[in-house]
C-alpha positions as CSV (number, residue, x, y, z in Angstrom):
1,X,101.0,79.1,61.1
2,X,97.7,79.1,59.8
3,X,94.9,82.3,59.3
4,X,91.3,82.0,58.3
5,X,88.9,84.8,57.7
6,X,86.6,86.1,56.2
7,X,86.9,89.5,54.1
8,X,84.6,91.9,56.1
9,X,83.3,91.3,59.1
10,X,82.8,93.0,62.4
11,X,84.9,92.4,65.6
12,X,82.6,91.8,69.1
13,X,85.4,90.1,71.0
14,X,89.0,88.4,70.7
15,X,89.6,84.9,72.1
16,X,92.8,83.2,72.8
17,X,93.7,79.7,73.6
18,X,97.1,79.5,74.9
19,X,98.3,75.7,74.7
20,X,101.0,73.9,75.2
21,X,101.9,73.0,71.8
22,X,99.5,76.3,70.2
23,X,98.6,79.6,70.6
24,X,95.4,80.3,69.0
25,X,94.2,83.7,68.4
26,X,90.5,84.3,67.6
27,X,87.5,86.8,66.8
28,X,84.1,86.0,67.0
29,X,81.1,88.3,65.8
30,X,78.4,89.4,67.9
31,X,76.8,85.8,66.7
32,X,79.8,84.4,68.8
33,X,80.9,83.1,65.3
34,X,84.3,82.7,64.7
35,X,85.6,85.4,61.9
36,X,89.2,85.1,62.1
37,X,91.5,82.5,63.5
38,X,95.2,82.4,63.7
39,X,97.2,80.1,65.0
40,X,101.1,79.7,65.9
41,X,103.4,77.4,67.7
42,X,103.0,78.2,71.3
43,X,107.6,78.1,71.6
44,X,108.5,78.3,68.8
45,X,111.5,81.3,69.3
46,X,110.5,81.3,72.3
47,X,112.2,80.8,75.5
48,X,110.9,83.5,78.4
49,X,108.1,85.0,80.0
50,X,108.5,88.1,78.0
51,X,109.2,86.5,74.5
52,X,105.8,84.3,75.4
53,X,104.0,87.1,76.1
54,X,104.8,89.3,72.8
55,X,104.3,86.5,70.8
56,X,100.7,86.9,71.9
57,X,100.7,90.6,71.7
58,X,101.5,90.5,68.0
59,X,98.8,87.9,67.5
60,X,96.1,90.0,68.7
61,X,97.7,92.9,66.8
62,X,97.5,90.5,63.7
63,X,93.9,90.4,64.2
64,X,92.3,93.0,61.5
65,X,90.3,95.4,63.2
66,X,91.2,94.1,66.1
67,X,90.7,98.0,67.7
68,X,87.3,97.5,67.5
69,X,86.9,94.6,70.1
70,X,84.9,95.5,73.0
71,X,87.1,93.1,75.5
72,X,89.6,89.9,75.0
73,X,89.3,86.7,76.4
74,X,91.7,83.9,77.2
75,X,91.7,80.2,78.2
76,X,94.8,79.2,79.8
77,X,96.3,75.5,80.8
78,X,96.7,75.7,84.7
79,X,94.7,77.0,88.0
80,X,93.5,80.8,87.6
81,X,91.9,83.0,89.9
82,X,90.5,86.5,89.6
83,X,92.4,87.0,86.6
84,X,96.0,85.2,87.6
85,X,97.3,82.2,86.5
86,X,98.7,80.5,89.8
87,X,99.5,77.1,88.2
88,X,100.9,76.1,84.6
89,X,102.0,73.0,84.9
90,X,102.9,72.5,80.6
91,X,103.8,76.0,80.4
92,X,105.6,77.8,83.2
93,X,106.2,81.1,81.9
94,X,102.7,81.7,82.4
95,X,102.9,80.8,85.8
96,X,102.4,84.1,88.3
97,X,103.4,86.1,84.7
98,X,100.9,89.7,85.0
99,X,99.3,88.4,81.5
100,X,96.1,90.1,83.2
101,X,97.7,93.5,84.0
102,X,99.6,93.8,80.5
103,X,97.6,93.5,78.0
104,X,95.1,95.7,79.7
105,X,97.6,97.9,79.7
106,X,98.6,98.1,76.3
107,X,95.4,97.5,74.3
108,X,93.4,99.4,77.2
109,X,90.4,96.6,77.0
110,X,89.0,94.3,79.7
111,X,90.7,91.3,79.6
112,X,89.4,87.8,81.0
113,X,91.4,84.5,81.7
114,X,90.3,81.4,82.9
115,X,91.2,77.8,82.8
116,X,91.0,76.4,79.4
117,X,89.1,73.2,79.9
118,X,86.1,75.6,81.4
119,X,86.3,77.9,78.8
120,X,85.6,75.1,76.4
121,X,83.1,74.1,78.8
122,X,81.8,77.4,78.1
123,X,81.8,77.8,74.7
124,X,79.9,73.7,74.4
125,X,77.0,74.8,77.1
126,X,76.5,78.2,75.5
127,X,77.0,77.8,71.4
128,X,77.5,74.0,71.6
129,X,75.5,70.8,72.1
130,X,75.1,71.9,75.6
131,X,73.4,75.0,74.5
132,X,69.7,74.0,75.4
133,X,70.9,72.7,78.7
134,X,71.3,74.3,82.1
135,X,73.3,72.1,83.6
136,X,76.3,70.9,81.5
137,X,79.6,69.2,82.4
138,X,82.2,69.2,79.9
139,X,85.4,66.4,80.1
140,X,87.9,66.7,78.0
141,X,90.2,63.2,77.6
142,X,93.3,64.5,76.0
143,X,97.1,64.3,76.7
144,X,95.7,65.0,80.4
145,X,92.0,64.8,81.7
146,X,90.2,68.6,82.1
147,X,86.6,69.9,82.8
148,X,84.2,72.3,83.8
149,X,80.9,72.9,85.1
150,X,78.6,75.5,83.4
151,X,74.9,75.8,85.3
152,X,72.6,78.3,84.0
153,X,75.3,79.8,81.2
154,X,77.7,80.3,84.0
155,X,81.0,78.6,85.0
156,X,80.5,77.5,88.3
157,X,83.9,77.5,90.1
158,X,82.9,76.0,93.7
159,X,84.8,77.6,96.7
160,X,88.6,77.5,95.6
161,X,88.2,77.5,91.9
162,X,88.6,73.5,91.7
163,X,85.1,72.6,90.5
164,X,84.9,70.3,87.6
165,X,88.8,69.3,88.2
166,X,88.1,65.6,87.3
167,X,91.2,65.1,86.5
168,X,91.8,64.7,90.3
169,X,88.9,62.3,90.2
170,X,90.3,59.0,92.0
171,X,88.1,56.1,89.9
172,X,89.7,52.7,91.3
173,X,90.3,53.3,94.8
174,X,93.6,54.2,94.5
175,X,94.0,56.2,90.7
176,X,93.1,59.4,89.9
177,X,91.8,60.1,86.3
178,X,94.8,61.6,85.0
179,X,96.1,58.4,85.6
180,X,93.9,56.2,83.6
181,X,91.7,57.6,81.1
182,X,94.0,60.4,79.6
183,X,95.8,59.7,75.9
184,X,99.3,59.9,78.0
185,X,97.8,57.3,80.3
186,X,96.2,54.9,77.6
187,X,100.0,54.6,76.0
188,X,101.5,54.6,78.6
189,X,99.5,51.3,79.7
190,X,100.2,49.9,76.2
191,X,104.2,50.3,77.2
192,X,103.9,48.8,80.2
193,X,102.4,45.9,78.5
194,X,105.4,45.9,75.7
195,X,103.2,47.1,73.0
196,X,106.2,49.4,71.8
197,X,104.3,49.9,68.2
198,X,101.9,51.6,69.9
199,X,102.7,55.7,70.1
200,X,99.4,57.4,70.3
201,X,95.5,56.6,72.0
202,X,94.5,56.3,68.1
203,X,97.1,53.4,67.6
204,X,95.5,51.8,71.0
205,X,91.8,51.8,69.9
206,X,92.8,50.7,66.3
207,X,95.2,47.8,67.4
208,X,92.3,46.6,70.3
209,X,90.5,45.3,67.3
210,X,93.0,42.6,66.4
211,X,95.2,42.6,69.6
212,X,94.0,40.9,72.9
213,X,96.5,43.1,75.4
214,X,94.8,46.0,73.4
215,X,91.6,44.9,73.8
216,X,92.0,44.6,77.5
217,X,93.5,48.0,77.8
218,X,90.3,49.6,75.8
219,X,88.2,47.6,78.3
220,X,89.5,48.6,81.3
221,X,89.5,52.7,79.8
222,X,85.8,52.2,78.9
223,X,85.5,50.9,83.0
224,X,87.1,54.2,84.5
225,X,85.3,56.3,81.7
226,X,82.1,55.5,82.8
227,X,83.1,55.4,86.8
228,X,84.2,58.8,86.2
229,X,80.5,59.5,84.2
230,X,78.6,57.9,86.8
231,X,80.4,59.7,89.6
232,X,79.5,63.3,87.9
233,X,76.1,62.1,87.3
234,X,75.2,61.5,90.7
235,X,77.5,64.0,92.4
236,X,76.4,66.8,89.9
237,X,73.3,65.5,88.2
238,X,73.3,67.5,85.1
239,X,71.4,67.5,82.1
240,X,74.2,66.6,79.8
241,X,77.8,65.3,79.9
242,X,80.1,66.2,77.1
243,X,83.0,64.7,75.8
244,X,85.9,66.4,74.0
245,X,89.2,66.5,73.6
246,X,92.1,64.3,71.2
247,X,91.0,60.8,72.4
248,X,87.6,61.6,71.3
249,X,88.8,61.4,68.0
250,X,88.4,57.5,68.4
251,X,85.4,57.6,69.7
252,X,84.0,55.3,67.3
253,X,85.6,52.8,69.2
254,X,84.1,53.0,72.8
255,X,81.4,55.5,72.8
256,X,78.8,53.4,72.0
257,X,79.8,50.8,75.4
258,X,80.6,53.5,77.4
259,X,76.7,55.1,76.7
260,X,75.2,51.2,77.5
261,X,77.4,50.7,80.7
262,X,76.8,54.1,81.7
263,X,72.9,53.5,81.3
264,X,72.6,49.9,82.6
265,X,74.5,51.3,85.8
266,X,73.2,54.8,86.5
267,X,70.6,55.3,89.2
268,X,67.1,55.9,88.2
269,X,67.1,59.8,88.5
270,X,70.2,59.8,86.5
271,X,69.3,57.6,83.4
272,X,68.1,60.7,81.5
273,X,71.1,62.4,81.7
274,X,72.7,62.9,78.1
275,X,76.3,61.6,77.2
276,X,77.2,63.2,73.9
277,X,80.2,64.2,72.0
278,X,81.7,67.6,71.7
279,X,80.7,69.2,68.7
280,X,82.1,72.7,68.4
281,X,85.6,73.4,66.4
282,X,88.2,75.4,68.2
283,X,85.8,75.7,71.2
284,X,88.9,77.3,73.2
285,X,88.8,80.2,71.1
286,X,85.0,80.8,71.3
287,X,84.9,79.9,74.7
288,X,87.7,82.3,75.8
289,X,85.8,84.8,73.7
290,X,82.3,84.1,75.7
291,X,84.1,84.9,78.8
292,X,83.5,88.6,77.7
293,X,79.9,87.8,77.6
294,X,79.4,86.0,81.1
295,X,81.8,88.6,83.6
């Protein structure tokens, strides 16, 4: 467990990330700055829907002044609609759980819950380097492959609630982009090719530097990167395409191709759309905390 705060400050809204492996708990000020922070093993002690969910409640208790909060906001892993959580695939005691209708109930606030990937999408278009955009796609490459679609400081959800779900993306005719760009699927390659050494995306891009099955690997990511960047472009055609999530961390090592593959390809009307890195910290929490601002 770790807290950060500051000594006095004022509360405009609470945000929570629920993860798989974390459950953060934040507050932002009515800057949307973050002011408090805490964050705890998402199971540990853990081991029902009930336990889950007042683990969370004592968070947000934890939270000083956390009275004060106008409304709370939470980005969840899984499918949500109008306020339930229909899918959770890495945490299933969220799944069809009344999160919603509880914690209304027992902090008597308006409570907001979306998908976590478009709250961070949220939280890079409006605070972020998306924040003098209108149109702004967010991807996040981690253990799996996320996203969202913010146009004019809104999430746009499309018809069922699926827009931005690139993860669903099918890049090589055959694989979606689960499949072949996430940190799961990048080690995944490097087991099937008997690099056993190899137990993380970071190990990957590192090793590609002296190891020619690496390298390959790294090459063929970059390829299905920048299908899946070219596909948003023109399917979407935003201003800006951000980048977050773990795997970004090695971005140093493919970046750079991916911008001048993306370019040399991209048709003429897309070329000035920007390809940049993610630059907020904890943008679940502040994102989860702007969904108070957009509803």
């Amino acid at each position: 467990m770790y807290i950060l705060f500051m000594e006095v400050f004022m509360i405009e809204y609470i945000g929570i990330d629920i993860g798989g492996t974390n459950i953060r708990v934040g507050a932002v000020d009515k800057n949307n700055d973050i002011v408090y922070i805490n964050r705890e093993p998402t199971l540990e002690n853990v081991s029902s829907s009930e336990e889950l969910y007042r683990k969370i409640k004592e968070m947000i208790i934890d939270v000083p002044n956390y009275k004060e909060a106008k409304s709370i906001g939470i980005g969840v892993p899984g499918a949500v609609r109008n306020n339930r959580i229909i899918t959770a695939r890495n945490l299933i005691y969220l799944k069809d759980f009344p999160l919603y209708e509880k914690l209304k109930q027992d902090f008597n606030k308006e409570v907001y819950i979306e998908n976590d990937a478009k709250v961070a999408a949220l939280a890079q278009a409006l605070k972020g380097v998306g924040k003098n955009f209108n149109k702004v796609c967010y991807v996040t490459l981690s253990t799996g492959v996320g996203g969202g679609v913010v146009i004019d400081k809104k999430i746009y959800q499309g018809s069922n609630n699926i827009a931005g779900y690139f993860s669903r993306m099918i890049l090589d005719g055959k694989n979606v982009a689960e499949n072949l760009i996430s940190g799961t699927a990048l080690v995944n390659k490097a087991k099937k090719k008997r690099l056993d050494n190899i137990k993380s995306s970071y190990e990957l891009f590192k090793y590609s530097e002296e190891n020619e099955i690496a390298s390959k690997i790294v090459e063929e990511f970059i390829h299905d990167l920048v299908v899946l960047l070219l596909n948003i472009s023109i399917t979407l055609n935003p201003d800006i395409i951000i980048l977050g999530g773990g795997v970004m961390k090695s971005s140093d090592y493919f970046l750079g191709k991916t911008k001048n593959e993306f370019y040399n390809l991209a048709h003429s009307f897309a070329k000035d759309t920007k390809i940049e890195k993610a630059d907020l910290e904890e943008p679940g929490v502040i994102g989860a905390a702007m969904l108070c601002l957009i509803k």
